[in-house]
N, C-alpha and C positions, 0 to 999 in steps of 0.2 A: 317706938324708938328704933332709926332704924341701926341694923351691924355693921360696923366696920367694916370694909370691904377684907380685910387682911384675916379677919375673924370667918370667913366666908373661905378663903384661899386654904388656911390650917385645916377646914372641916372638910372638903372636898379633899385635899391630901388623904387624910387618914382616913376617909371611907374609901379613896379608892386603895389605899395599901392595905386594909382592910380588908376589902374586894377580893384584892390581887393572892394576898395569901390566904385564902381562904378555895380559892379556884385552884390554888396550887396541893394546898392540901387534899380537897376531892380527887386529884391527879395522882396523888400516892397512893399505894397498897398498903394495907396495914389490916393485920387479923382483925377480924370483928367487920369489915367491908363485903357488903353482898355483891356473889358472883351470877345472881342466877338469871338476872336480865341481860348476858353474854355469855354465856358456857351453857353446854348440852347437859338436859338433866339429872346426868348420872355423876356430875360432879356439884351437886348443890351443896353451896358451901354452907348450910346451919346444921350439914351432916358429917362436915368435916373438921378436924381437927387441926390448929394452927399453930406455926413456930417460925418466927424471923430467924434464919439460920446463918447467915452470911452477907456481911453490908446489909444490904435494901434484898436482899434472896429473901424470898417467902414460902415458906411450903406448906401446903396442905394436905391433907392423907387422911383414911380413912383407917383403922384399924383393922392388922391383918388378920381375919380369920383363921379360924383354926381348920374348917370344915375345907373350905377353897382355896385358901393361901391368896386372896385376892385383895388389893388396894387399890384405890382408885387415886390419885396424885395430882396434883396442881400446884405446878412450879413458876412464880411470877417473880421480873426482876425488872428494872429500871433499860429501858428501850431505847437507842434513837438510830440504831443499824446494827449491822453486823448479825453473831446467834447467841444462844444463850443454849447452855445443854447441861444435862443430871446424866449423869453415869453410874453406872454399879458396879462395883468391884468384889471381887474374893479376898484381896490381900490390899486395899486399897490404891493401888498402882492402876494410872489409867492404859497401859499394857497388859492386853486381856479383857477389860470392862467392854459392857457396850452401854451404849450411851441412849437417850431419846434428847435430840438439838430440833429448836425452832427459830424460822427467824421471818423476816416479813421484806419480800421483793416483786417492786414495783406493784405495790397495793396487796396482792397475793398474800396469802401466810402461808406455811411451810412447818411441818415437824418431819421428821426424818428421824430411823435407828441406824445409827454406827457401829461398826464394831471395830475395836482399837487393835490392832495384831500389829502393831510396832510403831513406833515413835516418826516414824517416817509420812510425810501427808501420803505415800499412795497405800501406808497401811492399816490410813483411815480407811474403810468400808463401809459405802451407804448400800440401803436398805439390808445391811447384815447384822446377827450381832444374836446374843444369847436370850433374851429378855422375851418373855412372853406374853405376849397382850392376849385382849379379849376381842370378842365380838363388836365391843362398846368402840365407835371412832375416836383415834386418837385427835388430837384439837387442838392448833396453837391460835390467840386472838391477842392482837393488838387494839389495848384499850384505855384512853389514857395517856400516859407516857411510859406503859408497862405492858408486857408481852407476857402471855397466860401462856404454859405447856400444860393438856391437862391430857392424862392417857392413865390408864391402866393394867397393873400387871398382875400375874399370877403368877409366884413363887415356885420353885419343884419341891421345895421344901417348905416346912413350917419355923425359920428361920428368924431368931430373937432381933438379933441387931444386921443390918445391910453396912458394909462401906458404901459411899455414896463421893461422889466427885463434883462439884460445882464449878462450872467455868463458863466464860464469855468471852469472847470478841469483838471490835468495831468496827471491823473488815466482814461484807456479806459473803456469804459461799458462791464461788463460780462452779457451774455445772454443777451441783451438789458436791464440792469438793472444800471443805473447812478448812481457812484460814488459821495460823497457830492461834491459841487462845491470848488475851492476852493479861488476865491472872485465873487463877484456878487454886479453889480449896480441897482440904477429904474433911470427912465427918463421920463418926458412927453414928445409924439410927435406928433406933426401935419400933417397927411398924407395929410390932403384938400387941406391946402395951400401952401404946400411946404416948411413951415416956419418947425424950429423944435427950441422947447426950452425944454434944456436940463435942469431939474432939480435933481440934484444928492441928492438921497437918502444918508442922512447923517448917513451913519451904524456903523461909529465908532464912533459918540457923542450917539448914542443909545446904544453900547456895555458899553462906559464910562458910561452914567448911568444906567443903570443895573450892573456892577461892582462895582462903589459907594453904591450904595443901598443895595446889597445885601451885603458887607462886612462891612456897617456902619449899616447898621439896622438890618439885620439880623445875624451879627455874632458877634460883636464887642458889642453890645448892649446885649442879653443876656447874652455873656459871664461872661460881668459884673452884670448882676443881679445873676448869678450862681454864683461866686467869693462874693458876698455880704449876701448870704443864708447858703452858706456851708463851707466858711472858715470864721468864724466869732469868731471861737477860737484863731484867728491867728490875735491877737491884736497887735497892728495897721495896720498891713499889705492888710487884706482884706482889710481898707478903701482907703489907695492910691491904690491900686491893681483896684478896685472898680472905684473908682474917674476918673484914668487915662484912663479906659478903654470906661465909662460913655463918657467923654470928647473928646476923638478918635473919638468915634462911632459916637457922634454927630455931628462932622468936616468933617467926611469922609459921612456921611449922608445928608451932608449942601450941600455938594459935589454934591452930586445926586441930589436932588432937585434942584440946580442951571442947568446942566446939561439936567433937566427934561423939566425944564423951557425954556433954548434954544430949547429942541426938538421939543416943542411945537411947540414955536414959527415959526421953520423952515418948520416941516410938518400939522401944525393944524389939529392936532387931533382930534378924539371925542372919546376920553376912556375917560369919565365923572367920573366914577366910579372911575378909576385907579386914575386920578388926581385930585378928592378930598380924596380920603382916604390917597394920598401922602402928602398932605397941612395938614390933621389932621394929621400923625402922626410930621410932623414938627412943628407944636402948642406944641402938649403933649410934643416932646421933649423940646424947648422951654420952656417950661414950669418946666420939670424940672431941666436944667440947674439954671432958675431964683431961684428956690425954694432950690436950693443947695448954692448959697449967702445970702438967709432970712433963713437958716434955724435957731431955736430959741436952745439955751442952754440947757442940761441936766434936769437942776434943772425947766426950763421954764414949768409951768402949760399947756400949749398949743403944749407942744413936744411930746406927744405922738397923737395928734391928725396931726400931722406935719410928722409923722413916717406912719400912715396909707395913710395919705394925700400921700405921695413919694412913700409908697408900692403899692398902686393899679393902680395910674397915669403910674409908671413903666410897668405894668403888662399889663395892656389896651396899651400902648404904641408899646411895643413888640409882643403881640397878632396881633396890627391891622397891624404894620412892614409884621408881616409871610406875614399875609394874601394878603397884596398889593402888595410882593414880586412873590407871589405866579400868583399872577392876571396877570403884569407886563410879567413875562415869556409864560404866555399863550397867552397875545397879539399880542408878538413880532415878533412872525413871526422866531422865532432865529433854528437852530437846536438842538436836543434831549439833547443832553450833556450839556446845560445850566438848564434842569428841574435834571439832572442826578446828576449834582453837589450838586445843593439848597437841593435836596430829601436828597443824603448822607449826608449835613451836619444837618436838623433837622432831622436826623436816630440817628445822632451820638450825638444830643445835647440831644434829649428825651431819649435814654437810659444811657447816663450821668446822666441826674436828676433824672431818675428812681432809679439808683442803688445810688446816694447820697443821696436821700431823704431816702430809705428804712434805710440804715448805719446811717443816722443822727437820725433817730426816734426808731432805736433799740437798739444803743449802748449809744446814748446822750440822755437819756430820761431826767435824771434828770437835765441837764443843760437847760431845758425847749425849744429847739429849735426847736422843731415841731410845734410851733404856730404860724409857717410863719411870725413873727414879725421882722422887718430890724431896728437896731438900729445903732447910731454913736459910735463910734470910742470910748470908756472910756475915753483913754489917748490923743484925738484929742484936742488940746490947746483950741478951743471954745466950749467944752462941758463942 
């Protein structure tokens, strides 16, 4: 009897989807996969110990002895340009670490040690960097759709757990010069005991608040003190102009703080500095939100001591915001382009109020506005 031709089309489908995932799977790395008809034999993997650490990140390690302090390591990740590199850090900041990056150009494979001495590409350094290898070559092999780093270190120390850094890019290295990553995790790892716990560096609750921060306190907030200095001819306007912006700043700033507070929480810090100048300026703001519902009437004998009171509480507020914003991005660990931003926007706020202070004090003289004095609203129904 013969088959339907249609019955013949279905079965040719599904053996080649069949086929196809099945070739894709042999393509993956996955623990329990042998390494040793492609890696030199000091990294045989039925001798190594395995843990999928990050996405498609694979490691494999040998456990560190006590006698040598020595491991052997095989770091494999998903390939189709760019590098792939492991770093080791002291404090888990890739500022200080150095690294081992491989990557594969123009057929060539490539491993390379860095050493990270600042956030800046030229203060990446190739063939530099703390980490001790052996006698044993280090090895990157592109195999598959996966790039093998396998090298070996020797510790100075007999050390429980390592920081470790995982990153990659899709951009290859010019002249041995690494392109920014373009995501990157931390992890604690236990080479002695085999064990590994994996603690993921939380970099988007740390982007989030530094984004809060910097757009509730540092933007949002003087705006509004700028908006309450120089449009003051623009009755009633500047005051909700003012008010709403006052109000933003402080939500989106509550923001951060909150955010600041998880981070804590999560990595335990110790920027002391950084997180008490954050809790003062969320006092002063506090503070003056409260004093924006007490504030007293026009005609109230104590309103003008209530106008200074809110002008300098402001000023001190915004002052200490720059400065812990300022602070904040120096700790982080972040790349250039987060200082590149903050700088452009107090470039652009100071010669804003340079050039509206000069216009208010030379053409408004007699409207008396040059005495830095912040008054309410005339026609605001409780003055």
């Amino acid at each position: 009897m013969a088959v339907p031709t249609q019955v013949h089309i279905v079965l040719c489908v599904c053996i080649t989807v069949i086929l196809a995932a099945a070739a894709v799977s042999a393509q993956r790395d996955a623990c329990g996969a042998e390494l040793n008809t492609f890696l030199p034999t000091p990294f045989n993997s039925s001798a190594l110990l395995c843990k999928s650490v990050w996405n498609s990140f694979i490691l494999r390690y040998s456990k560190l002895q006590s006698e040598d302090n020595i491991t052997s390591i095989v770091l494999s990740a998903p390939y189709s340009s760019g590098w792939v590199g492991i770093g080791f850090s002291n404090d888990g900041k890739m500022v200080g670490s150095s690294a081992m990056v491989g990557w594969i150009d123009k057929g060539r494979a490539y491993i390379k040690q860095y050493y990270l001495s600042s956030q800046t590409s030229s203060g990446v350094k190739v063939d530099e960097g703390k980490l001790l290898t052996t006698d044993v070559p280090s090895a990157a092999v592109l195999y598959g759709d996966n790039i093998y780093l396998a090298f070996q270190v020797k510790f100075t120390l007999h050390i429980a757990r390592q920081s470790i850094i995982l990153a990659f890019s899709k951009i290859s290295p010019y002249k041995f010069h690494l392109a920014e990553h373009d995501d990157k995790t931390t992890l604690s790892f236990d080479f002695s005991s085999g064990d590994s716990i994996s603690t993921y560096y939380p970099y988007q609750l740390k982007r989030n608040h530094g984004a809060f921060a910097i757009f509730g306190w540092g933007v949002l907030l003087p705006l509004g003190a700028i908006v309450a200095r120089y449009l003051r001819h623009k009755d009633p306007l500047w005051y909700y102009l003012h008010v709403l912006m006052q109000f933003l700043g402080y939500i989106i700033g509550f923001a951060g703080v909150v955010s600041g507070i998880a981070l804590y929480n999560r990595t335990h810090s110790s920027f002391t500095t950084h997180r008490s100048l954050g809790i003062s300026v969320h006092a002063l703001g506090s503070l003056q939100v409260i004093a924006f519902f007490l504030h007293p009437n026009k005609d109230s004998q104590v309103r003008k001591f209530w106008n200074q009171y809110h002008h300098w509480l402001g000023r001190i507020c915004i002052f200490l915001a720059a400065i812990n914003i300022v602070l904040g991005i120096e700790l982080s660990d972040t790349n250039i382009s987060w200082k590149v931003i903050y700088g452009a926007i107090i470039s652009v706020m100071i010669i804003s109020v340079t050039f509206l202070e000069i216009m208010m004090c030379t053409r408004l003289p007699k409207e008396g506005t040059c005495n830095g004095e912040l008054q309410m609203p005339t026609h605001h129904p409780d003055s």
